[in-house]
C-alpha positions, 0 to 999 in steps of 0.5 A: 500500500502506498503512501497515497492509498492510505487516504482512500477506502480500501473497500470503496475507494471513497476519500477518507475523511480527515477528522481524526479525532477518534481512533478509527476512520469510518468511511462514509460510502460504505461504512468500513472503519481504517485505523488513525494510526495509517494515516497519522504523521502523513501530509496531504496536498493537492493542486488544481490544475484548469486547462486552457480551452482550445481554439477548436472547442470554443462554442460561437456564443450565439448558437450556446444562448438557447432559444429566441422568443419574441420579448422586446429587450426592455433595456435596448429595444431590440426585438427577440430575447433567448431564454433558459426555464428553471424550477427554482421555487416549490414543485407545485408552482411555476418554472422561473423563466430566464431570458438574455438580450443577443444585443446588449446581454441584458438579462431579466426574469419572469415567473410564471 
C-alpha cells in the first residue's frame, strides 16, 4: 500500500475523511472503519490544475444562448430575447423563466 492509498477506502475507494479525532476512520460510502494510526504523521496536498480551452472547442456564443422568443429587450429595444426555464421555487408552482438580450446581454426574469 502506498503512501497515497492510505487516504482512500480500501473497500470503496471513497476519500477518507480527515477528522481524526477518534481512533478509527469510518468511511462514509460504505461504512468500513481504517485505523488513525495509517494515516497519522502523513501530509496531504493537492493542486488544481484548469486547462486552457482550445481554439477548436470554443462554442460561437450565439448558437450556446438557447432559444429566441419574441420579448422586446426592455433595456435596448431590440426585438427577440433567448431564454433558459428553471424550477427554482416549490414543485407545485411555476418554472422561473430566464431570458438574455443577443444585443446588449441584458438579462431579466419572469415567473410564471
Amino acid at each position: 500500500m502506498t503512501d497515497a492509498d492510505k487516504y482512500f477506502c480500501v473497500r470503496c475507494d471513497a476519500i477518507l475523511p480527515l477528522d481524526i479525532s477518534g481512533a478509527v476512520l469510518s468511511c462514509r460510502q460504505c461504512r468500513m472503519k481504517h485505523s488513525v494510526l495509517d494515516m497519522l504523521g502523513k501530509e496531504l496536498k493537492s493542486v488544481v490544475v484548469f486547462n486552457e480551452r482550445c481554439k477548436e472547442e470554443e462554442v460561437d456564443e450565439a448558437e450556446n444562448m438557447g432559444p429566441l422568443t419574441d420579448r422586446k429587450c426592455p433595456n435596448c429595444d431590440h426585438e427577440g430575447m433567448t431564454y433558459t426555464t428553471r424550477q427554482l421555487r416549490g414543485a407545485d408552482e411555476g418554472q422561473t423563466v430566464f431570458y438574455l438580450c443577443p444585443r446588449c446581454k441584458f438579462q431579466d426574469n419572469e415567473n410564471s
